[in-house]
RODO-2510 file (C-alpha; in nm, 4 decimals, decimal comma):
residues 511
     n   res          X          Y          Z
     1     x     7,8259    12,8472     9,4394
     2     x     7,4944    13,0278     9,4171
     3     x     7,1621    12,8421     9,4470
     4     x     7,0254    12,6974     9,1152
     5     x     6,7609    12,8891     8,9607
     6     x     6,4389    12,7670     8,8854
     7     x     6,5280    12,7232     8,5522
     8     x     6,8585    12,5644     8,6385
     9     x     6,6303    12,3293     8,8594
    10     x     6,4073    12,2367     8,5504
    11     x     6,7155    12,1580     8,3737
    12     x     6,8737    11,9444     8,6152
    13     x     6,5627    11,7274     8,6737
    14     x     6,4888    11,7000     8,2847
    15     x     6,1366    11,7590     8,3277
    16     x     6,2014    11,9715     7,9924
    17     x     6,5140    12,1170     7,8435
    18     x     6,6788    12,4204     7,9116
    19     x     6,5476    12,5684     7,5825
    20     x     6,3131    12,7938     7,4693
    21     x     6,1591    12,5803     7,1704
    22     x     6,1784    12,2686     7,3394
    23     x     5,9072    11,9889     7,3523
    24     x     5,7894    11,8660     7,7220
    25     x     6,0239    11,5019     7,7433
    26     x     5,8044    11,1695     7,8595
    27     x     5,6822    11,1344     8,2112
    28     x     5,9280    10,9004     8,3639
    29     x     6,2725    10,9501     8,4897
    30     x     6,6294    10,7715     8,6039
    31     x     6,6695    10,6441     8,8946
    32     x     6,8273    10,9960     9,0947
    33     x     7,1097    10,8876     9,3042
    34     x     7,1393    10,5585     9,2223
    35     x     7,5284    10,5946     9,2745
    36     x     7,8398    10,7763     9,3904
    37     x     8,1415    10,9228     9,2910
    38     x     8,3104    10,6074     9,3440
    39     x     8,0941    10,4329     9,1705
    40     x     8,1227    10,6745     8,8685
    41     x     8,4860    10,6515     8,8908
    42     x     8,4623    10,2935     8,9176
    43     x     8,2523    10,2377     8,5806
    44     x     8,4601    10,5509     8,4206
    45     x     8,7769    10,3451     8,4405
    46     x     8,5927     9,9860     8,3414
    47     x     8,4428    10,1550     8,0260
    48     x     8,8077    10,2006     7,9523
    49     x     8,8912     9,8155     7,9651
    50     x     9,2642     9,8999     8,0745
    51     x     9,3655     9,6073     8,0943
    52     x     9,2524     9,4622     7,7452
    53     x     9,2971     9,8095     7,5766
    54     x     9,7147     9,7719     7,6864
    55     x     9,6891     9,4067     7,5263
    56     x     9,5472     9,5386     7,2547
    57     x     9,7582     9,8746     7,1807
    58     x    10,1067     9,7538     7,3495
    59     x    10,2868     9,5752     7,0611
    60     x    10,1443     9,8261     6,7578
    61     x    10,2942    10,0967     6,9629
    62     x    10,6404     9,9500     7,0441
    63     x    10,6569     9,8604     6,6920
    64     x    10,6059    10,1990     6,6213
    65     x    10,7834    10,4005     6,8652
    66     x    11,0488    10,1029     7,0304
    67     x    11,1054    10,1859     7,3974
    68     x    10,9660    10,5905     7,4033
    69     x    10,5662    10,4290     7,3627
    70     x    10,5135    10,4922     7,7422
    71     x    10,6241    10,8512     7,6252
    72     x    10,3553    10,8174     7,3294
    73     x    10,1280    10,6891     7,6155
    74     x    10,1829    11,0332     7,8141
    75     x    10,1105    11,2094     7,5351
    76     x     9,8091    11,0351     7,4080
    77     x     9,6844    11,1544     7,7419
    78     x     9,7395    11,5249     7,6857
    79     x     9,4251    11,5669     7,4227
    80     x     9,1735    11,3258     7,6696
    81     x     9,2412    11,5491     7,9670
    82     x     9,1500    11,8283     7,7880
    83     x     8,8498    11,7190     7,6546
    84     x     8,7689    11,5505     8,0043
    85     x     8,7907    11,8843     8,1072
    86     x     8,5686    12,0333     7,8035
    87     x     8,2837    11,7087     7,9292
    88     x     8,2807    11,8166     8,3254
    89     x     8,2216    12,1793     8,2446
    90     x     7,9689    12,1149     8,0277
    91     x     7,7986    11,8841     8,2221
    92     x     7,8428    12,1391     8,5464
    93     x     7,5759    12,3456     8,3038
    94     x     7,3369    12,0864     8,1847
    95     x     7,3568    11,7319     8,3579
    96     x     7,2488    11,5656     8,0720
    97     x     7,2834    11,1737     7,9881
    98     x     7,2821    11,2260     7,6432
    99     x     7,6288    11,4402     7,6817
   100     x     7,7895    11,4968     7,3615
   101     x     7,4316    11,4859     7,1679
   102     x     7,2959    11,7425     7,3953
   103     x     7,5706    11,9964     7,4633
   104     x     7,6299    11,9814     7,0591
   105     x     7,2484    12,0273     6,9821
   106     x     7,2453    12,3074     7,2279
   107     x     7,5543    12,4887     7,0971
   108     x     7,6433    12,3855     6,7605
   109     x     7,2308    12,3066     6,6230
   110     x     7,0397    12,0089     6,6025
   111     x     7,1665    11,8690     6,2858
   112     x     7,5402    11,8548     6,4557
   113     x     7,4251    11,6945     6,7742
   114     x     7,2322    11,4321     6,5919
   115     x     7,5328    11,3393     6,4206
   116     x     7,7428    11,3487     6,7891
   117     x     7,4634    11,1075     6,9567
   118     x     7,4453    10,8640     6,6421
   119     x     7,8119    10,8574     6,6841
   120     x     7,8006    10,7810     7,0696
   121     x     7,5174    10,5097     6,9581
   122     x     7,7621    10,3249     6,7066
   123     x     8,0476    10,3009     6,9192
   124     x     7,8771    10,0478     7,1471
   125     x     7,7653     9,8749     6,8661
   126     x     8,0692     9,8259     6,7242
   127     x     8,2698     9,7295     7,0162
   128     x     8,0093     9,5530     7,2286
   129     x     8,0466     9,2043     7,0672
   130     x     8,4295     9,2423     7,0330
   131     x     8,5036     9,2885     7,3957
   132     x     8,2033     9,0111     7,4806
   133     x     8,4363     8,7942     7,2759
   134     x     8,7593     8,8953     7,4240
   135     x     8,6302     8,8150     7,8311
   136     x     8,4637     8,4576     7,6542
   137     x     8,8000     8,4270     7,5579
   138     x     9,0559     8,5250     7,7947
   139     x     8,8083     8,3400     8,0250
   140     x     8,8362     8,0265     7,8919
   141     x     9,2080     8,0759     7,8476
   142     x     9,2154     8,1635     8,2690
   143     x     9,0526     7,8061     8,3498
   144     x     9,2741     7,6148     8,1568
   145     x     9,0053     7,5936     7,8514
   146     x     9,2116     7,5963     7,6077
   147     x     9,0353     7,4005     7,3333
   148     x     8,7258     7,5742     7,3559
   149     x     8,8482     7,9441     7,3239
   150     x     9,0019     7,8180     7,0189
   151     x     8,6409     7,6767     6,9346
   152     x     8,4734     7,9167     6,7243
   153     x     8,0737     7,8000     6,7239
   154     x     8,1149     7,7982     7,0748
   155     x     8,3314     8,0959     7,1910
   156     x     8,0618     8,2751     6,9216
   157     x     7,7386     8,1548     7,1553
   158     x     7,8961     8,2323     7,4731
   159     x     7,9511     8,5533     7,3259
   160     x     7,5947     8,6241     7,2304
   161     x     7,5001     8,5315     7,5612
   162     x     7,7478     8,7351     7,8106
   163     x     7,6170     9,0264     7,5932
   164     x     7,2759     8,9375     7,7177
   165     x     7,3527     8,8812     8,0299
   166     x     7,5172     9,2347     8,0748
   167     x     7,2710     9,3470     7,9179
   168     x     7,0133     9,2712     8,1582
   169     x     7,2361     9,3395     8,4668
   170     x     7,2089     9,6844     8,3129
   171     x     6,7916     9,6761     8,3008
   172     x     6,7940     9,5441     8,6542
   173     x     6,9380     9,8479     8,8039
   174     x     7,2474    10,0927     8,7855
   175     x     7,2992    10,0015     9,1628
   176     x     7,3586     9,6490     9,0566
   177     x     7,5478     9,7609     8,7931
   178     x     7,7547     9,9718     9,0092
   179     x     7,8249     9,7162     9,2616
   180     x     7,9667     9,4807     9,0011
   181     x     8,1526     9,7553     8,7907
   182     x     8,3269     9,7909     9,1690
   183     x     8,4321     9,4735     9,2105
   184     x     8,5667     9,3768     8,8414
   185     x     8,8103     9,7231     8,8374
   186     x     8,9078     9,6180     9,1675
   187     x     8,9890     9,2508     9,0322
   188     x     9,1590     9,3950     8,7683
   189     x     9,3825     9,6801     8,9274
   190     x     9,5214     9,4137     9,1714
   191     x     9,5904     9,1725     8,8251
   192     x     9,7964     9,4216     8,6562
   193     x     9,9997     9,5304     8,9939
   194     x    10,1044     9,2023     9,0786
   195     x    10,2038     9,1172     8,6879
   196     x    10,3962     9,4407     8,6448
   197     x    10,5415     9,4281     8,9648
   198     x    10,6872     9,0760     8,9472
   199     x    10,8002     9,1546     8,5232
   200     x    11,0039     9,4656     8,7173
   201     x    11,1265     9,2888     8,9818
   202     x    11,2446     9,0230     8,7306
   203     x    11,3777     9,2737     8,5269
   204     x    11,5787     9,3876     8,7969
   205     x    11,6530     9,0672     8,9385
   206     x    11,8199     8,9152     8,6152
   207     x    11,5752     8,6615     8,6309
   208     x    11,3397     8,7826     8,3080
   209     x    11,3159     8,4800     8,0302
   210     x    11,2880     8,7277     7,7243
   211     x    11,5265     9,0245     7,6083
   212     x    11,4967     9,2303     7,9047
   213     x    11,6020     9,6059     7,9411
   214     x    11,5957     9,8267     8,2548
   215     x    11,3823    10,0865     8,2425
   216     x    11,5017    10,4766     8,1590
   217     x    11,3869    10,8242     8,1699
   218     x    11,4189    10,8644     7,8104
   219     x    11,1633    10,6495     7,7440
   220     x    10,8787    10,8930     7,8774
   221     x    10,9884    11,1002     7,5824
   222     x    10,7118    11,0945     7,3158
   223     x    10,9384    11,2838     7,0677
   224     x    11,2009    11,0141     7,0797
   225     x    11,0951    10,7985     6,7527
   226     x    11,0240    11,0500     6,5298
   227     x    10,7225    11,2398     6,4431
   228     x    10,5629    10,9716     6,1981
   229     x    10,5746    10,7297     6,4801
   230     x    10,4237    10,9684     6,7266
   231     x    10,1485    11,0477     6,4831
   232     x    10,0333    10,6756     6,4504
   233     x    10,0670    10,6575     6,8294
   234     x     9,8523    10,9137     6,9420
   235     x     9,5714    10,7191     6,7063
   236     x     9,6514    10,3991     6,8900
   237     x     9,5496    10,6010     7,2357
   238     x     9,2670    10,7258     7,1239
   239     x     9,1418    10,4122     7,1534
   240     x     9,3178    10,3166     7,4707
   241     x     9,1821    10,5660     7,6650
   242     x     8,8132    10,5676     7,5108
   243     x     8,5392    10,5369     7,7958
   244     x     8,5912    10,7164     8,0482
   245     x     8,3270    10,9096     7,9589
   246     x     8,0653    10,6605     8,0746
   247     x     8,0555    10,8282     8,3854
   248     x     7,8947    11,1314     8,2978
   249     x     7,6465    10,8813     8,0470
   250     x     7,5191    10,8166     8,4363
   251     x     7,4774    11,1760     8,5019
   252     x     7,1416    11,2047     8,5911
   253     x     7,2143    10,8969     8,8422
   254     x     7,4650    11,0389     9,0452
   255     x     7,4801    11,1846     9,3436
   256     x     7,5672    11,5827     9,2788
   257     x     7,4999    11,5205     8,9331
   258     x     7,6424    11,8526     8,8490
   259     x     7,9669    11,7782     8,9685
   260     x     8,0839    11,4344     9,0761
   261     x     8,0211    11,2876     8,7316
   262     x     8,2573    11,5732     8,5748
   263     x     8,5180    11,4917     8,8169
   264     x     8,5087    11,0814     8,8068
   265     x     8,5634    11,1717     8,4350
   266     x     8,8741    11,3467     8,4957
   267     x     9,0215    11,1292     8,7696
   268     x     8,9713    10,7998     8,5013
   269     x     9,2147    10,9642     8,2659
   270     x     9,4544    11,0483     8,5698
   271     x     9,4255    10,6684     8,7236
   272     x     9,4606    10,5173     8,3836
   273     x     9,7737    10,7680     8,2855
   274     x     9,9505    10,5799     8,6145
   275     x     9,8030    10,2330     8,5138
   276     x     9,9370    10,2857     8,1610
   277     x    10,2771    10,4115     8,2173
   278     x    10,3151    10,1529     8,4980
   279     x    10,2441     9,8546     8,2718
   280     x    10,3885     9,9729     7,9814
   281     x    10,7136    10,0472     8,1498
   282     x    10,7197     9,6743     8,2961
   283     x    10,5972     9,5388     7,9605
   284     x    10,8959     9,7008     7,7577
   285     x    11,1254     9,6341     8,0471
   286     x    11,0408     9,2524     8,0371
   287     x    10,9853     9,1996     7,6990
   288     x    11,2135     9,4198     7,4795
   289     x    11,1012     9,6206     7,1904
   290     x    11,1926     9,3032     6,9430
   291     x    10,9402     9,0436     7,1031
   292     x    10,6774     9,3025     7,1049
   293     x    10,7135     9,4023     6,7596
   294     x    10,7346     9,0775     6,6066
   295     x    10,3583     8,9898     6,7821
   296     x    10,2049     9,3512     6,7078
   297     x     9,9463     9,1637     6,3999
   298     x     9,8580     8,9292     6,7140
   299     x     9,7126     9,2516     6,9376
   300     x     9,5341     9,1625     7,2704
   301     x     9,6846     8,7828     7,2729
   302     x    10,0316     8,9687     7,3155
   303     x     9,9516     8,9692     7,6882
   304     x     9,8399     8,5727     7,6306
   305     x    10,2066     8,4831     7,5406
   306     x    10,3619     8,7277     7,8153
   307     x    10,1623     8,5723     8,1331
   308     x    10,3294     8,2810     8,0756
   309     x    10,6433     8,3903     8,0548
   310     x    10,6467     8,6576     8,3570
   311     x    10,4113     8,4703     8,6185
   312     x    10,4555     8,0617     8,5021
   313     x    10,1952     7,8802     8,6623
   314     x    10,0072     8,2253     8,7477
   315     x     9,9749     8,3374     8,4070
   316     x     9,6067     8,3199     8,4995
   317     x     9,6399     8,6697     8,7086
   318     x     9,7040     8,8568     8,3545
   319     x     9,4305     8,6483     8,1558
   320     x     9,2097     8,6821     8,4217
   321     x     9,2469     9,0567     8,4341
   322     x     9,2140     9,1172     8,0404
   323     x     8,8977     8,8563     8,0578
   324     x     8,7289     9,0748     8,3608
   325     x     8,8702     9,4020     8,1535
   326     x     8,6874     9,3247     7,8779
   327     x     8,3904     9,1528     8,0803
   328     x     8,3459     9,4927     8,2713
   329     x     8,3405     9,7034     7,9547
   330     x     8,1125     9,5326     7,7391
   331     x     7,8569     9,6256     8,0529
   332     x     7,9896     9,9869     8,0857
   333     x     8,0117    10,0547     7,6892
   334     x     7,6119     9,9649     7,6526
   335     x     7,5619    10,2549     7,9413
   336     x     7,6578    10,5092     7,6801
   337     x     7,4914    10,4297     7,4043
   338     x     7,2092    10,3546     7,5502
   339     x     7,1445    10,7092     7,7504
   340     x     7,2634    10,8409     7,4254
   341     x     6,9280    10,7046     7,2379
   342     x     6,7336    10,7666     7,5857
   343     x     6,8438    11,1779     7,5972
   344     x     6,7467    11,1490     7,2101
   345     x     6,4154    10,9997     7,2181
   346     x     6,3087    11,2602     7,5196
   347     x     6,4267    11,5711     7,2455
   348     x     6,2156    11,3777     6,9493
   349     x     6,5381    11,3113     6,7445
   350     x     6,4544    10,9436     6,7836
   351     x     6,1199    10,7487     6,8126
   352     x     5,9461    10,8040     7,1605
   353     x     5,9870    10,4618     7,2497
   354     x     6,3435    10,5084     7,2739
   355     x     6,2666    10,7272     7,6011
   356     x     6,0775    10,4523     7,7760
   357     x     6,2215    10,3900     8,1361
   358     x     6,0930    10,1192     8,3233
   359     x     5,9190    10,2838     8,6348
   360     x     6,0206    10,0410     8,8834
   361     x     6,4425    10,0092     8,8199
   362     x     6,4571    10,3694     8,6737
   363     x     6,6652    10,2163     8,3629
   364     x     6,6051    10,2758     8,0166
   365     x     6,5034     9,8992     7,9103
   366     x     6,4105     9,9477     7,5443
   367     x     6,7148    10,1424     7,4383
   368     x     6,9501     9,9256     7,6584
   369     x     6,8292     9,6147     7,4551
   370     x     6,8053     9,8067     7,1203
   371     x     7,1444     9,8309     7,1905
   372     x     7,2288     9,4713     7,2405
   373     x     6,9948     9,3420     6,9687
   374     x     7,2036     9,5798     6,6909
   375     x     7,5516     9,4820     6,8849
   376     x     7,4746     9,1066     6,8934
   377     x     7,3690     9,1235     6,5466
   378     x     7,6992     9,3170     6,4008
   379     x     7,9392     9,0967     6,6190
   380     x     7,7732     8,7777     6,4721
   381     x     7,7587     8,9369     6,1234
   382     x     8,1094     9,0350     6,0827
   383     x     8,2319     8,7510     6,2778
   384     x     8,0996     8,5236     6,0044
   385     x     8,2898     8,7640     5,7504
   386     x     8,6189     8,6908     5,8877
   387     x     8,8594     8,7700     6,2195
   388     x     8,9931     9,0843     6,0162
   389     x     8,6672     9,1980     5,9588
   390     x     8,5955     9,1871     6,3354
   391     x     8,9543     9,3892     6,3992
   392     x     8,8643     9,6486     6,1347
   393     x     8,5322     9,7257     6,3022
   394     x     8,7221     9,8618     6,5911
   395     x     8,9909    10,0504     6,3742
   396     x     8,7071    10,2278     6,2736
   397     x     8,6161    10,2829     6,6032
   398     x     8,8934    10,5594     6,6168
   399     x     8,7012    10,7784     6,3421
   400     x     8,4152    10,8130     6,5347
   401     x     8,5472    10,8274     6,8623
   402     x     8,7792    11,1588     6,7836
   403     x     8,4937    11,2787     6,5639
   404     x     8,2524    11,3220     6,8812
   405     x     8,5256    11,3702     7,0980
   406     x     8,6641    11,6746     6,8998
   407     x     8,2778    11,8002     6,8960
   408     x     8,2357    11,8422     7,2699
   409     x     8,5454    12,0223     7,2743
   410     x     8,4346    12,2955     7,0215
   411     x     8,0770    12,2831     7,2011
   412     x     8,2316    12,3976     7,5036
   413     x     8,4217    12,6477     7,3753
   414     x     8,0918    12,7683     7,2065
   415     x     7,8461    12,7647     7,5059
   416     x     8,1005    12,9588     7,7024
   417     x     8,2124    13,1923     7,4253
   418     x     8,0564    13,4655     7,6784
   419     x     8,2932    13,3678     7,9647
   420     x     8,6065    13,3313     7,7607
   421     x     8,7323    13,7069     7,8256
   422     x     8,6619    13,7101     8,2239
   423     x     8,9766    13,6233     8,2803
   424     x     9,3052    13,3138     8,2322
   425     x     9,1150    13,0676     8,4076
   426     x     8,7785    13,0656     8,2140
   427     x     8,9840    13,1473     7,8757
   428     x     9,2371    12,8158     7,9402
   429     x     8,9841    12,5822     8,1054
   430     x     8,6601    12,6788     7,8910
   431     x     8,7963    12,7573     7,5421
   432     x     9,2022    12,7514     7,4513
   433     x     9,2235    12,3783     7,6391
   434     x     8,8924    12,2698     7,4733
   435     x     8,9585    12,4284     7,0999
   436     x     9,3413    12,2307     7,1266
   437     x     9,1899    11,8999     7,2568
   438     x     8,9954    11,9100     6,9614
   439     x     9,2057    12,0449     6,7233
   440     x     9,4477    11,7522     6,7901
   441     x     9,1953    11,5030     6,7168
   442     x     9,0277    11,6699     6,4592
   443     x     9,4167    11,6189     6,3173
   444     x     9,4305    11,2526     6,3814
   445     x     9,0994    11,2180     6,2686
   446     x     9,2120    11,3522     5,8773
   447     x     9,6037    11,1464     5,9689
   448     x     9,3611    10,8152     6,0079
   449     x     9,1162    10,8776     5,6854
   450     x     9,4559    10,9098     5,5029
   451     x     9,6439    10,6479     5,6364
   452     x     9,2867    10,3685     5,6241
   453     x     9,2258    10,4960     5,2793
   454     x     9,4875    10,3081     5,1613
   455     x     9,4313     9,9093     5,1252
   456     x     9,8182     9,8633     5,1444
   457     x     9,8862    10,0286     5,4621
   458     x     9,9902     9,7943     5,7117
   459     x     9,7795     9,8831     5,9637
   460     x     9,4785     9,8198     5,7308
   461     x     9,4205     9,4654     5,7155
   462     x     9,1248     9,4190     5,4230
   463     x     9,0513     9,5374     5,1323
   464     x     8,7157     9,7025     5,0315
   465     x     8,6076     9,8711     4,7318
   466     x     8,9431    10,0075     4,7126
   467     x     8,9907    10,1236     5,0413
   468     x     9,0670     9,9985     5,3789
   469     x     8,7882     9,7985     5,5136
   470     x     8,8074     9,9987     5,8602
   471     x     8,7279    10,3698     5,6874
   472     x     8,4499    10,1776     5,4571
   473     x     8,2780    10,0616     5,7968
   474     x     8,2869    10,4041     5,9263
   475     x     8,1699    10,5634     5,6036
   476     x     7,8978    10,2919     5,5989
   477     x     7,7579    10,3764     5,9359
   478     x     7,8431    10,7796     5,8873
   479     x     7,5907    10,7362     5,5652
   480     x     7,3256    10,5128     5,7496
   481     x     7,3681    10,8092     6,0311
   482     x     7,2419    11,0873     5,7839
   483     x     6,9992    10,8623     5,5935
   484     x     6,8185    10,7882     5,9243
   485     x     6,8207    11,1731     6,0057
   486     x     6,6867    11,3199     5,7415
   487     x     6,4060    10,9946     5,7759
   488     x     6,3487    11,1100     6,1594
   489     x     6,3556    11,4699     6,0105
   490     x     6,0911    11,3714     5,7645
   491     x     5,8983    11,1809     6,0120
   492     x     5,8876    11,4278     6,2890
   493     x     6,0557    11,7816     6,2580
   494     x     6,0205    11,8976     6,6402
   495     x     6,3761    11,8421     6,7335
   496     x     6,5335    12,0424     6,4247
   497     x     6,2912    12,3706     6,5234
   498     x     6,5661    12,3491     6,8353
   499     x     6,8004    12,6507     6,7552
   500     x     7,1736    12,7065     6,9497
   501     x     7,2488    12,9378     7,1452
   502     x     6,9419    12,9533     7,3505
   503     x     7,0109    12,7495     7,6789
   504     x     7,0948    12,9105     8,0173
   505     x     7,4241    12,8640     8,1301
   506     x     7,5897    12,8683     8,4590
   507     x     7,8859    12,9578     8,6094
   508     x     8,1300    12,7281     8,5453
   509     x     8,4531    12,8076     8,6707
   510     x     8,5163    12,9619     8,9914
   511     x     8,7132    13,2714     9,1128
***
């Protein structure tokens, strides 16, 4: 590859953005390579919360699909490796922690990025708490604690405080954060081999306590169930494989920041394919598709009831994977939406405090524990509403997770519209791949408005002002997103003089 420009070089260090109307960002800066591939990789595949999002997904998806979900699994991975794909190509151009809020701004206008970043933002906050409570939880469950994970005052307050405690591990220093990201994925990887290996071996074995079926080749067949069930599949996996774009969130604190985030990206949704399939396979295998069913209202403690029958006495190797799981992402889902507000702040779309990094750690303190303060305060909020309201803040979560998803994709087909006719290779990797990604989820996004718009569906629990109380949380925080806008606007217009089109690219694909 050619050496960077000089403008290239501006752009990668953020000293301004690659734009021609641009305002100068704050002095101060991330930490520059804080971390590694591996650790990218590592926090890439944490953000994910594997094990917890399987708990959570598993028994939904047999109940829709029966014995071809790992199928529905494979194909749920089809639209995240393509916009994977869309996320390390854009980043190869501008290595940007703000990601989706920049690439959009730059390509699609200010207005649409805006909405992409405030999207970002509200993810954390909706899922922070929930996965705090699931690690309190599981946790308690691991040491034998029954009575007080069932304890609801006090699961709540150790709640509140592991998000504060993450919290600050993530002020202290992405090297810390790294080196405990490594560890926890590492704790977990070995939980889930050794319970899917012994539920296989019992399968084979004849030893399995439940309704046990060996595993077949049909079952990787995502067609197998029908169309309707593949349809409310695919939404399930959004969700599953969520996160793994947390590693390019660290962008401008990795080593080769042009490159190794892009890839860690991509090899998360390749690691957790494997990790998926595996466990799925063994869970269906062990289980059969009637035990799962029955339990899919009961979501992550599906997993609860299965440790003990697969592993006995050593059902704490499952709970203690879904508690570090969910431990491990409440840290890595704050990374996101925090650089989110950071990249924001530095463009004047947010306040300039937002953009304050503390000069000693190189982390963005106040956004980090804007972050918290708005997550602790939802979690405790809708806790107090009910348990469903709780689950219907992360139904929600699917809206806005293929809304900003689907944006990158059309971003990077936009910001390489130049490139598209050099050839297959930029064409496939730079637009068609891109454009389908996001036309898939741009489908699911309109099959999930449909299907949450109706308070009798069964996979909407509640009932608000007509309509499912999962798309009336994400219409809530869509509205607050363009009432705060057009305040910001009002306050401060610099960021919406930005026009698109107007950034430098590079070459992105080689020959």
């Amino acid at each position: 590859m050619a050496a960077d420009t000089p403008t290239e070089t501006a752009a990668r260090q953020h000293t301004e953005p690659a734009t021609a109307t641009a305002p100068t960002a704050p002095a101060g800066a991330l930490k520059a390579d804080a971390i590694g591939f591996l650790d990218a990789l590592a926090i890439g595949l944490n953000a994910t919360s594997p094990a917890y999002s399987l708990a959570a997904v598993i028994g939904p998806l047999v109940a829709l699909a029966g014995v071809h979900a790992p199928g529905v699994m494979l194909a749920s991975f089809v639209p995240m490796l393509l916009i994977a794909s869309a996320f390390h190509y854009l980043n190869r151009s501008d290595p940007d922690c703000g990601t989706t809020f920049s690439w959009a701004t730059r390509a699609l206008g200010p207005t649409t990025g805006w909405l992409g970043g405030w999207a970002i933002a509200m993810t954390g906050v909706l899922v922070v708490g929930s996965l705090a409570d699931v690690a309190v939880g599981f946790g308690l469950l691991a040491v034998g604690a029954d009575g007080l994970a069932g304890n609801a005052p006090v699961r709540e307050a150790l709640t509140v405080l592991l998000i504060l405690v993450m919290s600050w591990l993530c002020v202290r220093g992405t090297e810390a954060s790294a080196r405990f990201q490594n560890a926890l994925v590492l704790l977990q990887v070995v939980c889930l081999v050794v319970f899917a290996a012994v539920a296989l071996y019992r399968v084979y074995a004849g030893t399995g306590s439940l309704d046990a079926v060996r595993p077949a080749a049909g079952w990787l067949n995502p067609f197998g169930a029908g169309g309707s069930a593949l349809t409310g599949g695919l939404l399930l996996g959004v969700f599953a494989y969520w996160g793994w774009e947390s590693a390019l969130n660290l962008t401008e604190e990795t080593e080769d920041s042009a490159n190794a985030p892009g890839r860690a990206g991509i090899w998360s949704t390749v690691v957790l394919l494997a990790t998926y399939l595996g466990v799925a396979v063994a869970v269906v295998a062990y289980a059969g598709t009637a035990y799962l069913a029955g339990r899919a209202d009961t979501e992550e403690d599906v997993f609860a009831a299965l440790a003990r029958e697969v592993l006995g006495g050593w059902d704490w190797i499952l709970l203690l994977a879904v508690s570090t799981s969910a431990l491990a992402s409440t840290q890595t889902t704050i990374i996101p939406a925090s650089r989110t507000a950071l990249s924001m702040a530095r463009r004047h779309a947010l306040p300039a405090r937002f953009a304050r990094i503390d000069p000693r750690r190189g982390t963005p303190g106040t956004s980090t524990w804007w972050v918290a303060g708005t997550a602790t305060v939802w979690y405790v909020v809708i806790h107090r509403i009910s348990e469903n309201a709780l689950a219907d803040s992360l139904t929600a979560l699917s809206l806005l997770i293929a809304f900003y998803y689907a944006l990158t994709g059309i971003a990077c087909a936009v910001w390489y519209r130049r490139r598209l006719t050099r050839g297959p290779r930029p064409f496939l990797l730079l637009g068609a791949g891109p454009l389908l990604g996001s036309a898939l989820l741009l489908w699911l996004l309109a099959e999930s408005v449909a299907d949450m718009a109706d308070p009798r569906n069964a996979a909407t629990s509640t009932a608000w002002f007509g309509l499912g109380a999962p798309l009336v949380i994400a219409l809530f925080l869509a509205g607050a997103g363009v009432v705060l806008m057009l305040l910001r606007r009002l306050a401060s217009g610099t960021f919406w003089r930005e026009r698109p089109g107007t950034h430098e690219d590079r070459e992105a694909v080689p020959s």
